[in-house]
C-alpha positions as CSV (number, residue, x, y, z in Angstrom):
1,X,-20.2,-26.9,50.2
2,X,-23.9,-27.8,49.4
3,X,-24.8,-31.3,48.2
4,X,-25.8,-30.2,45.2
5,X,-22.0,-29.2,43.8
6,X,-20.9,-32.3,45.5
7,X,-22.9,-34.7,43.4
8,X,-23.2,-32.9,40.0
9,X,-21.4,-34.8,37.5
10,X,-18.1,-33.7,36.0
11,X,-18.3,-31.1,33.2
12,X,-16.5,-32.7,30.1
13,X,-13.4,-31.2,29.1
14,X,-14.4,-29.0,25.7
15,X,-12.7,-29.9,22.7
16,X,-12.3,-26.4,21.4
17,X,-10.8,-23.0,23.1
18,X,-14.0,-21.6,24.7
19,X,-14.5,-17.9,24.5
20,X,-13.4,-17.5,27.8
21,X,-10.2,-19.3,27.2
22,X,-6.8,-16.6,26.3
23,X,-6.4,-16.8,22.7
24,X,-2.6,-15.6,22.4
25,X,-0.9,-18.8,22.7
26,X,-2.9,-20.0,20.2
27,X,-2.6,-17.3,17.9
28,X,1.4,-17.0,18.6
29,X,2.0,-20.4,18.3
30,X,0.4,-20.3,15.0
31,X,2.3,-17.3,14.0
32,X,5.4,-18.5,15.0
33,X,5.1,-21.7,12.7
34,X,3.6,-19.6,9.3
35,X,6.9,-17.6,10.1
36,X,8.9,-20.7,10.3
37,X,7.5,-22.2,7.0
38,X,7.8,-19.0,5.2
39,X,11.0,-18.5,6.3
40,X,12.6,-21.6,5.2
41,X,11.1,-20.5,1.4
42,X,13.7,-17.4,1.0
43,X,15.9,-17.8,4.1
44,X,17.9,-20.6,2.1
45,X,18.6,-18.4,-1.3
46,X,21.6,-16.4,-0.2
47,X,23.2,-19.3,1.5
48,X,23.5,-21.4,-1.8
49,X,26.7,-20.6,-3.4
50,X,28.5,-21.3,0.7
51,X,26.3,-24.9,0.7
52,X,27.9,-25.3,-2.9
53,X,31.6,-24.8,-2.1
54,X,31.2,-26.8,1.8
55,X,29.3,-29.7,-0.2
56,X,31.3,-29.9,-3.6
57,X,27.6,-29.3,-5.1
58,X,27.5,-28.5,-9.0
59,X,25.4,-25.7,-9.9
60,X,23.0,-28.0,-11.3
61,X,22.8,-29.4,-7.7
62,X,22.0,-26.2,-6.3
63,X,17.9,-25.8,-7.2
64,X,17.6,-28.8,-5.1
65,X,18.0,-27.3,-2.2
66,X,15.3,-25.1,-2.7
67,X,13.2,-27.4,-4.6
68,X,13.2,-30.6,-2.5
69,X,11.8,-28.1,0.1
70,X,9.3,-26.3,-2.2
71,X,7.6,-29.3,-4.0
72,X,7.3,-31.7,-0.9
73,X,5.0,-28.4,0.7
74,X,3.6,-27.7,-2.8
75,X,2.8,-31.9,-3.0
76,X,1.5,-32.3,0.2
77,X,-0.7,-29.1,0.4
78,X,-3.8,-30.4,-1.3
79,X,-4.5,-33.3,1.3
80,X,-3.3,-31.6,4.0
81,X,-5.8,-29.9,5.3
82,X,-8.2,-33.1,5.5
83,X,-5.3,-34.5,7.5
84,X,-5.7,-32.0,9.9
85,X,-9.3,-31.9,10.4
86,X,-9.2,-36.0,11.1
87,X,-6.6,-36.2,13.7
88,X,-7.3,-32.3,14.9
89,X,-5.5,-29.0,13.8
90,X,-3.7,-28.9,17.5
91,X,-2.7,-32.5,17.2
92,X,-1.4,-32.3,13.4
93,X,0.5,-28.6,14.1
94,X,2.5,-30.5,17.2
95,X,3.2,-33.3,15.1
96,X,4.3,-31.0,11.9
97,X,6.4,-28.6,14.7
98,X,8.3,-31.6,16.1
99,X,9.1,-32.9,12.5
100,X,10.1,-29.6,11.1
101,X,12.0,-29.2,14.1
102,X,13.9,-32.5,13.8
103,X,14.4,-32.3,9.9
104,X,16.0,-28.6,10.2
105,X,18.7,-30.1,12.8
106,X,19.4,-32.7,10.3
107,X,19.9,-30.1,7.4
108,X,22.6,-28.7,9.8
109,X,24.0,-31.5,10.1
110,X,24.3,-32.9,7.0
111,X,27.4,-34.4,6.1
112,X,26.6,-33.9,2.6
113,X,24.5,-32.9,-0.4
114,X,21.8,-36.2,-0.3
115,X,21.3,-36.0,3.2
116,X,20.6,-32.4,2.9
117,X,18.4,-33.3,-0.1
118,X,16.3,-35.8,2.2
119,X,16.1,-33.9,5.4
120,X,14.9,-30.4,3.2
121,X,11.7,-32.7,2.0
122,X,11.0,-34.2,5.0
123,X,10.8,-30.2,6.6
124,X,8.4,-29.8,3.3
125,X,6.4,-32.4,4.4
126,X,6.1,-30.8,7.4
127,X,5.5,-27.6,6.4
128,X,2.6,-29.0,4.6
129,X,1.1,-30.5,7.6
130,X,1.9,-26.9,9.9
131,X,0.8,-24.4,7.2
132,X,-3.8,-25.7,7.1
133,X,-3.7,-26.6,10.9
134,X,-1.9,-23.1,12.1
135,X,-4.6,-21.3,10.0
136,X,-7.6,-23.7,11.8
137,X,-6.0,-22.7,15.5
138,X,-6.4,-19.4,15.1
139,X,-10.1,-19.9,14.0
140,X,-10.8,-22.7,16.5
141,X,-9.7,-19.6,19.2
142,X,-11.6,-16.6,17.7
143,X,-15.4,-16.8,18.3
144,X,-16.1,-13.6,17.1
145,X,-15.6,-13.1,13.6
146,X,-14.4,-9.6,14.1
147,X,-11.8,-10.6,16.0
148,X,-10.6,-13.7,14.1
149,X,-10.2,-11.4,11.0
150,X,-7.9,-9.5,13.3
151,X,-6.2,-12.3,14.4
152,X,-5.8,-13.8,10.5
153,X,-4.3,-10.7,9.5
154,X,-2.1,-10.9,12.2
155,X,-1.0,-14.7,11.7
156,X,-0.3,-13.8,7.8
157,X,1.9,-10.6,9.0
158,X,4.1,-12.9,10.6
159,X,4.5,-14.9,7.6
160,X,5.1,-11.7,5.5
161,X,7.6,-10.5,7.8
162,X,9.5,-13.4,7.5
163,X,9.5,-13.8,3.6
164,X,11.3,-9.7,4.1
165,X,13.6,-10.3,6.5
166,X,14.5,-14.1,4.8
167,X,17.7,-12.9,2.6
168,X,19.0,-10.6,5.3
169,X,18.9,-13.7,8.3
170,X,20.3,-16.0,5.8
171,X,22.8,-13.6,4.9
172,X,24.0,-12.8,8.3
173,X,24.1,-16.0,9.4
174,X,26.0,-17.6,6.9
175,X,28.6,-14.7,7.0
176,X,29.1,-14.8,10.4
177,X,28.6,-18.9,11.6
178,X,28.2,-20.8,8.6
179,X,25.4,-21.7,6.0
180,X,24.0,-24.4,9.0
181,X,23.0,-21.7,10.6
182,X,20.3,-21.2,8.2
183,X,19.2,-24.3,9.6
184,X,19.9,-23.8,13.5
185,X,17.9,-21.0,13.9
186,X,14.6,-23.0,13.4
187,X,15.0,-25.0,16.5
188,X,14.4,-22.3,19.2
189,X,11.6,-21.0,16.8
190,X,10.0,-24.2,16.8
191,X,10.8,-25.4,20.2
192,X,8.8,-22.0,21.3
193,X,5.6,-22.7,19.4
194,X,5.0,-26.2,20.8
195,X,5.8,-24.8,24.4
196,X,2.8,-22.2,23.7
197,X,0.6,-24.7,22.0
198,X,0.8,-26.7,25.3
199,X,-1.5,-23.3,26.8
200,X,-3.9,-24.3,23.8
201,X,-6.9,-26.3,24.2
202,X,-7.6,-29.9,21.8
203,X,-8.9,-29.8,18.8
204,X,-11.8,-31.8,17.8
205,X,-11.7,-34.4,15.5
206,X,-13.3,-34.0,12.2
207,X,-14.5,-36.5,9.4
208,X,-12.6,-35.6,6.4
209,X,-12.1,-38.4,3.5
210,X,-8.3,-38.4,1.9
211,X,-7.6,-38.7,-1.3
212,X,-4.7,-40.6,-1.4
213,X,-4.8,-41.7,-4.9
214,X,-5.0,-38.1,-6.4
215,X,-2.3,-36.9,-3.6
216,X,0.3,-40.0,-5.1
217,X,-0.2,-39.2,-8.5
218,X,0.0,-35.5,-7.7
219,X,3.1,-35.3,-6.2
220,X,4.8,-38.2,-8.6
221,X,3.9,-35.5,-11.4
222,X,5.4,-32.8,-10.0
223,X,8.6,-34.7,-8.9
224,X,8.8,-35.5,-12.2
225,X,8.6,-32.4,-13.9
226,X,11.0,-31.0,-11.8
227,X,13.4,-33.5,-12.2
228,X,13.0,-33.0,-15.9
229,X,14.0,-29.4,-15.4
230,X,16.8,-29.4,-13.5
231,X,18.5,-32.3,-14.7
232,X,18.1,-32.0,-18.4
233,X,19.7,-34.8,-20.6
234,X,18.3,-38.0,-21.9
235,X,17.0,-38.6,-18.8
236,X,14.6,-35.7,-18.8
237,X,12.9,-37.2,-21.9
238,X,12.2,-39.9,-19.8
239,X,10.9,-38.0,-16.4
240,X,9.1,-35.6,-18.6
241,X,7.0,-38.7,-19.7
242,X,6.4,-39.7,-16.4
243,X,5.1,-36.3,-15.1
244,X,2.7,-36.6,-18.6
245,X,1.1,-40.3,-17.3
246,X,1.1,-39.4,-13.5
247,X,-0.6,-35.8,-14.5
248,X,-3.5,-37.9,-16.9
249,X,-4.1,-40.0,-14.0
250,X,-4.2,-37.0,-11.6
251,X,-7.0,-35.7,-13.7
252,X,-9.0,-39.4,-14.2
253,X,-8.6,-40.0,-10.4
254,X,-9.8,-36.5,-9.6
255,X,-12.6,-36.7,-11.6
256,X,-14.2,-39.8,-10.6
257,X,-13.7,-39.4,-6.9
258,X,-16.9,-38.8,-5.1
259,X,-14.2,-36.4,-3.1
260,X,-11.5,-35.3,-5.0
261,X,-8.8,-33.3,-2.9
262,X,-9.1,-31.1,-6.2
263,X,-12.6,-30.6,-7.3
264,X,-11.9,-29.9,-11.4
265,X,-15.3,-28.1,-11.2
266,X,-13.7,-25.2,-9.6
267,X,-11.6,-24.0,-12.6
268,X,-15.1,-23.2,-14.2
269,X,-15.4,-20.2,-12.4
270,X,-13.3,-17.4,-14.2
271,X,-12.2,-16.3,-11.1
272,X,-10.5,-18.6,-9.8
273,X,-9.0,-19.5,-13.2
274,X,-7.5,-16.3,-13.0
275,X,-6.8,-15.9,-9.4
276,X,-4.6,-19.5,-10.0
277,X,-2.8,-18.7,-12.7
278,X,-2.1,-15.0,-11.6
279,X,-0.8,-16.7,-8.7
280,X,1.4,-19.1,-10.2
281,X,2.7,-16.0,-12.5
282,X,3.5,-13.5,-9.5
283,X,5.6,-16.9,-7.6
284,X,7.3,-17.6,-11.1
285,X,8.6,-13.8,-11.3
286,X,9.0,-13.4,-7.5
287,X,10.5,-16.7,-6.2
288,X,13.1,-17.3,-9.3
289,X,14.4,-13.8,-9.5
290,X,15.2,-14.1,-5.9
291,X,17.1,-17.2,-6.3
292,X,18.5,-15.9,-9.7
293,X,19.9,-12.8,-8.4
294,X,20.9,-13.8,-5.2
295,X,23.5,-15.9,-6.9
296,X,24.2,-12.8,-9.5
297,X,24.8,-11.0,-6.4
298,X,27.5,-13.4,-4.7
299,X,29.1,-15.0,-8.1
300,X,29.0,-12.0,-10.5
301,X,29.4,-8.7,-8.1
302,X,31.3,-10.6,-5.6
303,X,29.1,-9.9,-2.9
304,X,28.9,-11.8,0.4
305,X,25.9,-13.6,1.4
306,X,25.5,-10.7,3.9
307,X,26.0,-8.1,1.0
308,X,23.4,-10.4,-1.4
309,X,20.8,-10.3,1.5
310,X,21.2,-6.3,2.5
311,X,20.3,-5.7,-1.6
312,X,17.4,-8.0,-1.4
313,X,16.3,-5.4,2.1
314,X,14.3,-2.2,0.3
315,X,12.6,-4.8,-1.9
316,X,11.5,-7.0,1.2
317,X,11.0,-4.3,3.5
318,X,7.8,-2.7,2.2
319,X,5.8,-6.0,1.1
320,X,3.7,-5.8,4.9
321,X,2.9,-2.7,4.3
322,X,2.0,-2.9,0.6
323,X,0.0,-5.3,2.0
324,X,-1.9,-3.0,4.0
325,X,-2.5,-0.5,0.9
326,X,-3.3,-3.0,-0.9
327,X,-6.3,-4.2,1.4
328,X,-7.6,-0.8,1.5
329,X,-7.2,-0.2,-2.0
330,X,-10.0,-2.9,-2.5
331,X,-12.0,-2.4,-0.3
332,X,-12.5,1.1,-1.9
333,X,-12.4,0.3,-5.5
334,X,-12.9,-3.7,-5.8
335,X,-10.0,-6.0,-6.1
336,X,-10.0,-5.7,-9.6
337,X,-8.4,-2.8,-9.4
338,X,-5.1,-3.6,-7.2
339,X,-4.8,-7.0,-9.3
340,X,-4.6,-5.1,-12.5
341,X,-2.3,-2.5,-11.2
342,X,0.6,-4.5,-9.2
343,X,0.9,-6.4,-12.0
344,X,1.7,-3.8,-14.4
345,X,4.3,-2.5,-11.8
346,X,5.8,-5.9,-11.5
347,X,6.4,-6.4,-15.4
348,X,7.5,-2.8,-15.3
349,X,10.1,-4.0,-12.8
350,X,11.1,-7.2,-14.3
351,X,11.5,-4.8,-18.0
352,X,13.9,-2.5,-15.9
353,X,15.9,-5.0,-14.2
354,X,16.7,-5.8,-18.0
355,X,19.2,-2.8,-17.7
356,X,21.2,-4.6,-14.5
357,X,24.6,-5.9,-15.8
358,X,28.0,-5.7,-13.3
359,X,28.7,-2.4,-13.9
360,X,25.4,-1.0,-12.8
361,X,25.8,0.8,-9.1
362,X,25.0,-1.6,-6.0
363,X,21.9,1.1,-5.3
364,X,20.4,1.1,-8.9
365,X,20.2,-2.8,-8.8
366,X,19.0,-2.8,-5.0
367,X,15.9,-0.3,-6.2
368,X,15.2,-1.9,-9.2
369,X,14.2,-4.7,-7.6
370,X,11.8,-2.7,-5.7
371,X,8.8,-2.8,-8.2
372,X,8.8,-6.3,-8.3
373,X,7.7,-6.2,-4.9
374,X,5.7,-4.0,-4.7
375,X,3.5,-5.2,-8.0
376,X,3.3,-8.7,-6.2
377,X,3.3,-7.5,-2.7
378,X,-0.2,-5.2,-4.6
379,X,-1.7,-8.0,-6.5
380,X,-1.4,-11.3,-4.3
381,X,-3.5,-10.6,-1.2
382,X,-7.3,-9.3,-3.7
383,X,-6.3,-12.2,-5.6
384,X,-6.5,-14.2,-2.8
385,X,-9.2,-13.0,-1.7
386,X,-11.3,-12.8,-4.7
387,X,-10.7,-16.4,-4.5
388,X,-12.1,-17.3,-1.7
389,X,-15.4,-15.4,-2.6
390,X,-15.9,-17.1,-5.3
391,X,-16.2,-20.6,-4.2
392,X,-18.9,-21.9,-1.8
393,X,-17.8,-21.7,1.9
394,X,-17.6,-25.5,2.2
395,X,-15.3,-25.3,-0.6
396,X,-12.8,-22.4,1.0
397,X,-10.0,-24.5,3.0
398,X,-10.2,-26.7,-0.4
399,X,-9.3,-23.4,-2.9
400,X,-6.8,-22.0,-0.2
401,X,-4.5,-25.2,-0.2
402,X,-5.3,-25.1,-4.1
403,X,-3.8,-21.5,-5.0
404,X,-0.9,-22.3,-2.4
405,X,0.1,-25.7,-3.9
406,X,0.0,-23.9,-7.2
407,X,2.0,-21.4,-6.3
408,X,4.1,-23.2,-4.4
409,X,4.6,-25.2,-7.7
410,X,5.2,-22.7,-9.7
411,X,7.6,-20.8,-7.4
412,X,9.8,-24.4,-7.6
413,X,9.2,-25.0,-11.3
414,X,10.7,-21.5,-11.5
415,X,14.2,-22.3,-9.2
416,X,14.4,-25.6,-11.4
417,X,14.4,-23.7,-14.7
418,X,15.9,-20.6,-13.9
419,X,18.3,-23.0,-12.0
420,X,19.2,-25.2,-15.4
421,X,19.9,-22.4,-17.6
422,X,22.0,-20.6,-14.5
423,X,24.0,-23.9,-14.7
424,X,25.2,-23.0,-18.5
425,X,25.3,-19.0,-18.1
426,X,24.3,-17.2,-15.0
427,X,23.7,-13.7,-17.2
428,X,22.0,-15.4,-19.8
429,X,19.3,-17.3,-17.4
430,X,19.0,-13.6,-15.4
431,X,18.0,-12.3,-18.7
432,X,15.2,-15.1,-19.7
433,X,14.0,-15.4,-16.2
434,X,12.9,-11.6,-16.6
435,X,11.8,-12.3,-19.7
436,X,9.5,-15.6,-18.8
437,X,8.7,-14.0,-15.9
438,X,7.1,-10.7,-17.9
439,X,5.5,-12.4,-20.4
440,X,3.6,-14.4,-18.2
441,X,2.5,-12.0,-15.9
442,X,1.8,-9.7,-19.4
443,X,-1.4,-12.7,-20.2
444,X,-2.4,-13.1,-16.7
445,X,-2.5,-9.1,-16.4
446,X,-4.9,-9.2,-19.8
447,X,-6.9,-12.2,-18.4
448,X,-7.6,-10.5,-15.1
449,X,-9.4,-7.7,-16.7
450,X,-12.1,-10.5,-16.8
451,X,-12.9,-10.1,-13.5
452,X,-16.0,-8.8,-12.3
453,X,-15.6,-5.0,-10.8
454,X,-16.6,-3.8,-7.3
455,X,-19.9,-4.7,-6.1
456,X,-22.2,-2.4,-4.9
C-alpha cells in the first residue's frame, strides 16, 4: 500500500445517510413506527367495552382510554419536532421507540384502570416524539427529491394501512387472547424498528429553540377541556375555567415569543384557516363515529369485538386507495376540487347513517359507513397538501405538527363528548354525534369553497 493512503488522515464519519448508503432500513424503520402510532389511535376502540368489564370501568371511564393516548400526542406535537432536530431525528425516534415500547407492555399489564390511564399517556408522549423524527429519517435518507416523494408516500401508506386494519387486529385479538393483546402486539413491532434503525446512519444535530412556555400552557388547556367533557358535574365548571386561562396564556405567550411553536401569523392565510379547521371537522366525524359505533356494535347488536371490527372492514379497506384517487384527482383538477367533494360524501354518509337503529341488517350498517370513508379518506390528503403550499418552506415541519395536533385534538375532544353523552344513552349520543359531526363538516364544506382553484 503506497505512503500516501497510509498517512492520509481519517475521513470523519458523516452525520447523515450519504447517497451511497441503502436507504430501506431507514425508510422501514420509519414506516414501522407511523404504523405503530397510528395503530394505537383505532386499534384500542373495539377492545373497550372487554377493558370495561376486566377493569370494573364506568362508561364514563371509557373515553380515557382513548383520550389519555390522543391528547398527550395531540399536546406534545407542536414542540416536538424542535425536539428532534436538537438532539437528532435518529436519536429522538430510538428514544420515542424504546418508550412506546416500554409504555405498551405496561398497558398490558395493568392491574387496573389508573395505571392503564398513565401508561396510555406516556405511549402519547412517545408517539409525539416518534411521529416528526420518522418523517425527518426518511428525508435525511432520500437525496433525490424524486425519490423521497416516493419514499413519503410510502411511509404514510403504512400509516393508512394501519388506521384500516386497526378495528379488525383489535378485534381479533381481544376475541381470541384478551383486550392486553391490543397492547402486546406493539412490542415485536417496535422491537423490529430499533433493530433496523441500528443499519441507519446519525442524525445531525440541529439548533432549534423550544417553546416550553407555550407547550405547558398548551397542553394544560387541552387537559382541561377534556376533563370538562368527559367528566361533567360541578367539577367541569371548574376545569372549563382552567382550559379558558391556560388557552389566553397560550395565545399571550405565543404571541410574544421571538419563536413561538405556533406562529399566530399563520391563520392569516385562508388556507390554512381552512385546511385546520377542515381537518379538525373530518377527525371529529371520523374518530368519534368509530369509537361511537364500535360500542353500538358490541353493546346494542351484541356483536363481539371480532364481529365490531369485521363491520368497521369495507369502510377501512378502501381509505389507501382513496388515497391514491384522491392524489390524482388534484393533480388534474386542483385540490379544490377533491376537498369540496369528499366532504359532501362524508355528510352524505353521516345523514344516512341517521337511518342505523338495531333492526337494520349487519350489511346495511357495515356499507353505510362506507361514505364516511371515503369523503375523508377524499378530502384529507389535498388538504394537507394545500397546506403545506401555502406556508413558506421554513415554516412546513411547523404547519404539519400544527394540522396534526389539531386534529389530533379534535379527534379526542370528539371521544370525550361523544363519550359523555354515550354514558347517559348510547342511541341518543349515536344520533348527535352524526349530527355534530355533519354540521360541522356542512361550514367547513362552504368555507373551503374559498380556496383558490388549480393553478396553471
Amino acid at each position: 500500500m503506497s505512503s500516501p493512503v497510509r498517512t492520509a488522515p481519517p475521513v470523519p464519519r458523516p452525520l447523515t445517510a450519504p447517497p451511497e448508503h441503502s436507504p430501506g432500513p431507514a425508510l422501514t424503520a420509519a414506516m414501522l413506527g407511523f404504523a405503530l402510532i397510528t395503530l394505537d389511535t383505532s386499534v384500542v376502540n373495539v377492545a373497550l367495552p372487554a377493558i370495561g368489564a376486566d377493569l370494573r370501568a364506568g362508561m364514563s371511564g371509557l373515553p380515557w382510554v382513548v383520550d389519555s393516548y390522543t391528547l398527550a400526542f395531540a399536546a406534545l406535537l407542536l414542540s416536538s419536532g424542535a425536539l428532534a432536530d436538537r438532539v437528532g431525528a435518529s436519536r429522538a425516534y430510538g428514544a420515542g421507540v424504546v418508550l412506546f415500547t416500554l409504555a405498551s407492555a405496561a398497558c398490558g399489564i395493568a392491574p387496573g384502570l389508573p395505571a392503564l390511564l398513565g401508561a396510555r399517556a406516556v405511549q402519547g408522549v412517545a408517539a409525539a416524539v416518534m411521529l416528526p423524527a420518522s418523517l425527518a429519517l426518511v428525508r435525511e435518507a432520500y437525496g433525490d427529491p424524486g425519490r423521497r416523494a416516493r419514499a413519503v408516500s410510502l411511509w404514510a401508506a403504512g400509516g393508512t394501512v394501519a388506521v384500516a386494519l386497526g378495528p379488525v387486529a383489535g378485534g381479533a385479538l381481544t376475541t381470541a387472547w384478551s383486550w392486553r393483546g391490543v397492547f402486546f402486539v406493539n412490542l415485536p413491532l417496535g422491537l423490529a424498528a430499533l433493530v433496523l434503525l441500528a443499519r441507519v446512519a446519525r442524525s445531525e444535530r440541529r439548533p432549534a429553540p423550544l417553546d416550553l412556555p407555550g407547550q405547558v400552557t398548551a397542553a394544560a388547556a387541552l387537559g382541561a377541556l377534556t376533563f370538562a367533557a368527559v367528566e361533567g358535574g360541578p367539577e367541569a365548571w371548574w376545569a372549563l375555567g382552567v382550559a379558558v386561562v391556560s388557552f389566553a396564556a397560550f395565545l399571550l405567550i405565543e404571541a410574544r415569543r421571538k419563536h413561538p411553536m405556533v406562529p399566530l401569523g399563520l391563520f392569516r392565510n385562508t388556507t390554512v384557516t381552512v385546511a385546520v379547521t377542515a381537518g379538525a371537522a373530518n377527525s371529529v366525524a371520523f374518530y368519534g363515529m368509530v369509537f361511537v359505533f364500535s360500542l353500538f356494535f358490541q353493546q346494542v347488536l351484541g356483536l363481539s369485538a371480532l364481529g365490531a371490527g369485521l363491520m368497521f372492514l369495507p369502510m377501512t379497506g378502501l381509505l389507501a386507495g382513496v388515497n391514491v384517487l384522491s392524489a390524482r384527482v388534484a393533480a388534474r383538477y386542483g385540490a379544490k376540487v377533491p376537498i369540496v367533494v369528499g366532504q359532501v360524501v362524508a355528510v352524505a354518509g353521516l345523514l344516512g347513517l341517521l337511518t342505523v337503529d338495531a333492526d337494520s341488517s349487519r350489511a346495511a350498517q357495515a356499507l353505510l359507513l362506507v361514505p364516511l370513508a371515503l369523503g375523508a379518506g377524499f378530502s384529507l390528503p389535498p388538504l394537507i397538501a394545500s397546506m403545506m403550499e401555502a406556508v413558506p418552506a421554513e415554516r412546513a415541519g411547523t404547519a404539519a405538527g400544527l394540522l396534526n395536533a389539531i386534529r389530533q385534538t379534535a379527534g379526542g375532544l370528539a371521544v370525550a363528548v361523544f363519550g359523555s353523552l354515550a354514558a347517559r344513552d348510547l342511541t341518543t349520543a349515536l344520533r348527535t354525534g352524526l349530527l355534530v359531526s355533519a354540521a360541522l363538516l356542512t361550514m367547513t364544506t362552504l368555507a373551503s369553497l374559498r380556496l383558490p382553484g388549480r393553478r396553471g
